[in-house]
C-alpha positions as CSV (number, residue, x, y, z in Angstrom):
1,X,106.9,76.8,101.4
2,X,110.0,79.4,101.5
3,X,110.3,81.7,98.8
4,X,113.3,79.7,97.8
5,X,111.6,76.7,97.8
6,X,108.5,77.6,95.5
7,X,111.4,79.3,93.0
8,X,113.2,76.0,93.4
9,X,110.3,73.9,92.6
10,X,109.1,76.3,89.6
11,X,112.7,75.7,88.0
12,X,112.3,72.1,88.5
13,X,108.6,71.9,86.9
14,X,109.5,74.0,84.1
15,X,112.9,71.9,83.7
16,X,109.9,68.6,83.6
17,X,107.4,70.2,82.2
18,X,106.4,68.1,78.7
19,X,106.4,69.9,75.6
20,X,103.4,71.6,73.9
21,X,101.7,69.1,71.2
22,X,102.8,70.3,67.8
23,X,100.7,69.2,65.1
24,X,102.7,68.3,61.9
25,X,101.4,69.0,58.6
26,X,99.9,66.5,56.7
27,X,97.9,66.2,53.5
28,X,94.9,68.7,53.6
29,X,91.9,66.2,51.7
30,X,89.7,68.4,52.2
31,X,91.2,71.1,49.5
32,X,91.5,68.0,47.3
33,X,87.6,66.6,47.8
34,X,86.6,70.6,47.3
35,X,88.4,70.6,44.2
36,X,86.6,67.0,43.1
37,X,83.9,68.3,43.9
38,X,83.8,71.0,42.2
39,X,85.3,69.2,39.0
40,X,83.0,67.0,39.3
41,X,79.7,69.1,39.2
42,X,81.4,70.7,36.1
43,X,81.3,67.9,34.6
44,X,78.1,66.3,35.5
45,X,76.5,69.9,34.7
46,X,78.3,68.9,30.9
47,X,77.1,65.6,30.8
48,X,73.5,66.8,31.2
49,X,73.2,68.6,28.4
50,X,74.1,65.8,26.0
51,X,77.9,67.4,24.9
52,X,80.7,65.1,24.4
53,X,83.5,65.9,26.7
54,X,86.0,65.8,23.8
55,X,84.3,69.1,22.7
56,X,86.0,70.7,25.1
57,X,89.7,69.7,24.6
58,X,90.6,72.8,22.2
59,X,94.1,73.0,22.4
60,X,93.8,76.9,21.1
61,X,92.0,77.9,23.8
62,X,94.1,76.3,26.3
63,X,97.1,77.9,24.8
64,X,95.4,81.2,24.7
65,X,94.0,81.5,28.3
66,X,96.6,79.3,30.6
67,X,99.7,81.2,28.6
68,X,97.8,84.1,28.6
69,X,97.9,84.0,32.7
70,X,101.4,82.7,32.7
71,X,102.4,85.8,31.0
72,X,99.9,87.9,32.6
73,X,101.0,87.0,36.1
74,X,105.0,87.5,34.6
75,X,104.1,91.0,33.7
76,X,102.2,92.1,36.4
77,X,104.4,90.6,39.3
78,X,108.1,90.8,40.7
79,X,109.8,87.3,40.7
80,X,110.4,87.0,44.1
81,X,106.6,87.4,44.8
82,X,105.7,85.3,41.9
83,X,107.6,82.6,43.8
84,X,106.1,83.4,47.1
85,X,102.8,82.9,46.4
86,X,103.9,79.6,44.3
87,X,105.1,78.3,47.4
88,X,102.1,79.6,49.6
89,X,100.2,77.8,46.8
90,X,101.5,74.5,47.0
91,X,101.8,74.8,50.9
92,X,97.8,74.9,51.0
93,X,98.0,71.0,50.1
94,X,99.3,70.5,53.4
95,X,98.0,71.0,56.9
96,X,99.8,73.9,58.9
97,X,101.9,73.1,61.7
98,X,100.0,74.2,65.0
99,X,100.4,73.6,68.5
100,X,97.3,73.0,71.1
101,X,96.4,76.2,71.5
102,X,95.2,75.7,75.4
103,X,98.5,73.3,76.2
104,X,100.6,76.8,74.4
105,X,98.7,78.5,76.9
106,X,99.8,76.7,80.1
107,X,103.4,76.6,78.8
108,X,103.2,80.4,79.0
109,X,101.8,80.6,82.4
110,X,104.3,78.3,83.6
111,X,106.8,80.7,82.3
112,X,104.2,83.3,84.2
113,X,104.9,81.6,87.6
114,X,108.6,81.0,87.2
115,X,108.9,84.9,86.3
116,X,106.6,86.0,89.2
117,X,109.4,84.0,92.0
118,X,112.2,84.1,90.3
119,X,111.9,86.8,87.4
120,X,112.5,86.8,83.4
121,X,116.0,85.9,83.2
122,X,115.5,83.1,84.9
123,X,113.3,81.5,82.0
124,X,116.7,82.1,79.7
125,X,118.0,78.2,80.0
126,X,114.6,76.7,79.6
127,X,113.8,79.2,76.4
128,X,115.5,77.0,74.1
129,X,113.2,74.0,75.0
130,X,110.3,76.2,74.2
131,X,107.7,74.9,71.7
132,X,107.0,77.0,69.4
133,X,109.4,79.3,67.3
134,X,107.8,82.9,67.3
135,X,107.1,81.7,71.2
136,X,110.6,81.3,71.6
137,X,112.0,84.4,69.6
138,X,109.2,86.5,71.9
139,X,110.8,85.4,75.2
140,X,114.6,86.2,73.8
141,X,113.3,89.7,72.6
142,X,112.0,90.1,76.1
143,X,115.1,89.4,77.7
144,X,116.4,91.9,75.9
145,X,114.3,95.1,75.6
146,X,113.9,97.6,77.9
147,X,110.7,98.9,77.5
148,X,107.1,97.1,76.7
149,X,106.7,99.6,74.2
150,X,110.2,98.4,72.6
151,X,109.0,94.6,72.6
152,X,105.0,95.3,71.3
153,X,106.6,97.0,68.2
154,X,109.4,94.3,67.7
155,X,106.6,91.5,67.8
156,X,103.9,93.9,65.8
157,X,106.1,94.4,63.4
158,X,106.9,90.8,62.6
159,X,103.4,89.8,62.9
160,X,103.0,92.2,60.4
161,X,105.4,91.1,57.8
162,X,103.9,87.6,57.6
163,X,100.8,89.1,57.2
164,X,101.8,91.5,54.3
165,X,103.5,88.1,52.7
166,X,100.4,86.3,52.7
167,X,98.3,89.1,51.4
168,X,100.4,89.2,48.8
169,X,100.8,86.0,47.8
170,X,96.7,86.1,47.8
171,X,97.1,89.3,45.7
172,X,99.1,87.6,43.1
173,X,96.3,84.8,42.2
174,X,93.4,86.8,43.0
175,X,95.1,89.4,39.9
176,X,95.1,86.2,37.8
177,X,92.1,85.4,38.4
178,X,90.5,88.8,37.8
179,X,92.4,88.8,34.4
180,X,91.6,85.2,33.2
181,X,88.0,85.3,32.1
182,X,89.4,88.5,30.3
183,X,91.7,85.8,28.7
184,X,89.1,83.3,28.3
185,X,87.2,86.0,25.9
186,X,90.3,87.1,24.1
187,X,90.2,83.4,23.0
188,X,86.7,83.9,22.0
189,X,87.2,86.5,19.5
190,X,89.7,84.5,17.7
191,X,87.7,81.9,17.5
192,X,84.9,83.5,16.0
193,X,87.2,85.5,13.9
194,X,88.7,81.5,12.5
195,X,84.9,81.1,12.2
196,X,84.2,83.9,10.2
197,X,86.9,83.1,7.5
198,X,84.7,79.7,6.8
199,X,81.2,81.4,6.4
200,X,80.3,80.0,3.4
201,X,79.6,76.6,5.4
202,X,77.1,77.4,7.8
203,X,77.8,73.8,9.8
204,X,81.4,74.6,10.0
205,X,80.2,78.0,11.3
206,X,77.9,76.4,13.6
207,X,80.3,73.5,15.0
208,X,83.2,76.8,15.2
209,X,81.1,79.1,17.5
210,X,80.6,76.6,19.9
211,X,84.3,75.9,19.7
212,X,85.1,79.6,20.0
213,X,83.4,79.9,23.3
214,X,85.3,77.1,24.9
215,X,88.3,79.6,26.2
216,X,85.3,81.7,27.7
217,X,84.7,78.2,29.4
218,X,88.3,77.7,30.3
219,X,89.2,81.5,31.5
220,X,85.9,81.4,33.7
221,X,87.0,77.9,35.2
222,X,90.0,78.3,35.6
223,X,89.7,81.7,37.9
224,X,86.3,80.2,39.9
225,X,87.6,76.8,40.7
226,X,91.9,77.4,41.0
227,X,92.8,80.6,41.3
228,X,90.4,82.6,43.4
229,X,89.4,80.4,46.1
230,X,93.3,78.9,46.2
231,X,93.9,83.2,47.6
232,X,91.0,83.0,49.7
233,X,92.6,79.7,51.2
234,X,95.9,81.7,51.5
235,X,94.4,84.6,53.4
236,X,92.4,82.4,55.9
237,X,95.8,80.8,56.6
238,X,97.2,83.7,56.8
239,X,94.1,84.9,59.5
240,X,95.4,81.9,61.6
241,X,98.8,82.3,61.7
242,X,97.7,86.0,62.6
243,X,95.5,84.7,65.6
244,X,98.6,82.3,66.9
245,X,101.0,85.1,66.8
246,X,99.0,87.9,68.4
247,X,98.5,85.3,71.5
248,X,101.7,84.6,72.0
249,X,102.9,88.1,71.7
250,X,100.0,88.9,74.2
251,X,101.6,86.0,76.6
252,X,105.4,87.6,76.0
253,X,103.8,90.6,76.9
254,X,102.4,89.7,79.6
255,X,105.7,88.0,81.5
256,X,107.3,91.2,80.4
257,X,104.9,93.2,82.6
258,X,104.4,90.7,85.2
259,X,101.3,90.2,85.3
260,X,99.9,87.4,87.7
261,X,99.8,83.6,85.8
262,X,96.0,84.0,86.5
263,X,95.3,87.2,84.8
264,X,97.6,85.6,82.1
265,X,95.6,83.0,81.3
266,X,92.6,84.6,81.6
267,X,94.0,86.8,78.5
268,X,94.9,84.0,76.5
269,X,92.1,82.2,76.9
270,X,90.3,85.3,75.1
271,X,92.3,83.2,71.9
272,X,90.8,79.9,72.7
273,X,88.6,78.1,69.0
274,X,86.6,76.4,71.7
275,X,84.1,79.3,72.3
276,X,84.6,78.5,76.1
277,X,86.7,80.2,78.9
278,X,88.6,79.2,81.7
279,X,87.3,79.1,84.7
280,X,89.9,81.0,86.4
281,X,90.7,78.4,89.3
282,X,93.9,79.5,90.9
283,X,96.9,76.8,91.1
284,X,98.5,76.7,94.3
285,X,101.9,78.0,92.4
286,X,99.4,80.6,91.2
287,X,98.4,82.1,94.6
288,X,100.1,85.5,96.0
């Protein structure tokens, strides 16, 4: 086959070529049953030792130590990150939206080939069709710079923001949830100082301890089961996202410099969850 001919036939495949599986968000169960879960031992663990649950609805204390972190996370965050990681937050009841990481890999070789013939601006009418958004916005920055250098630190430092915002967000519950317990013992002290005030009844005294440490209870719950795992979640999204973007920067990269499609994939599959590589087989498009 002609030069013209393979270039011709490259355009034409990538023109065909069926778009990389997306897959949508949905409910994320599994951060619900972990949450049941964990509820649910609480309780059980409550149960056990013969205390009725009603023991433990002390309005007080829940004032004192959910307020308390309202406030706490007011004072000790700006607004726009507060809402940031309230959205990151609520996002984590949802599945992220990610493509098949090895079809995202043959889309970019098939930009690989299609380069190699033809070269990048030939990829410009077909870059709208592409899959994936920070795929997309990494082939239009390559069109334009001149330089890899130029393009690496346009892509690093976007991959970079997104990670800074989900650290944060993480940041801003894992604070909360350093401070809560704090909280929870704060409540504590007033109990016991409500107690002190009736210590001429020693069964009110005894009855108003056990109350007292209820926001201890409360502020040690609330940061162990909410709000420090919920920024562990956020950061291990975050990690993922991470992963994504630094493969398809690699693959922009990579058409920018072009490489051969088989050394691209060989890179990318470097990315691959499945803990197994390609074997490398060259595709007839692929050969010199």
């Amino acid at each position: 086959m002609s030069s013209a001919g393979a270039a011709f036939g490259d355009t034409r495949g990538l023109k065909r070529r069926r778009a990389t599986r997306i897959a949508r968000g949905g409910f994320d169960i599994g951060i619900v049953i972990g949450i049941a879960i964990a509820l649910i031992a609480v309780a059980a663990g409550v149960a056990v030792t013969g205390v009725s649950a009603r023991y433990f609805f002390q309005p007080t204390s829940v004032l004192i130590v959910v307020g308390g972190t309202v406030g706490v996370m007011l004072i000790t965050t700006p607004h726009p990150a507060l809402l940031l990681a309230l959205q990151r937050t609520l996002n984590l009841f949802s599945m992220a939206d990610g493509p098949d990481r090895e079809e995202l890999i043959e889309e970019i070789v098939t930009y690989a080939r299609v380069y190699r013939i033809q070269g990048l601006l030939a990829m410009e009418p077909a870059i709208e069709r592409v899959s994936h958004g920070f795929l997309r916005e990494a082939l239009n920055l390559a069109l334009d710079a001149k330089e890899h250098k130029e393009l690496r630190s346009a892509l690093e430092n976007k991959i970079r923001l997104g990670e800074r915002q989900s650290e944060a967000a993480a940041k801003v519950l894992e604070v909360a949830g350093g401070l809560t317990p704090t909280l929870g013992v704060l409540g504590t002290v007033v109990g016991l100082i409500d107690v002190l005030r009736q210590f001429s009844s020693l069964s009110l005294v005894a009855a108003g301890v056990g109350a007292a440490f209820t926001s201890t209870f409360y502020g040690l719950a609330l940061a162990n089961i909410v709000l420090l795992p919920a920024a562990h979640r956020i950061r291990a999204r975050g990690a993922e996202i991470f992963d994504l973007q630094e493969m398809m920067m690699e693959g922009a990269l990579c058409l920018f410099d072009g490489i051969h499609p088989r050394l691209v994939r060989q890179r990318l599959s470097s990315f691959l969850n499945t803990g197994h590589a390609d074997d490398g087989a060259m595709t007839e498009a692929e050969r010199p």
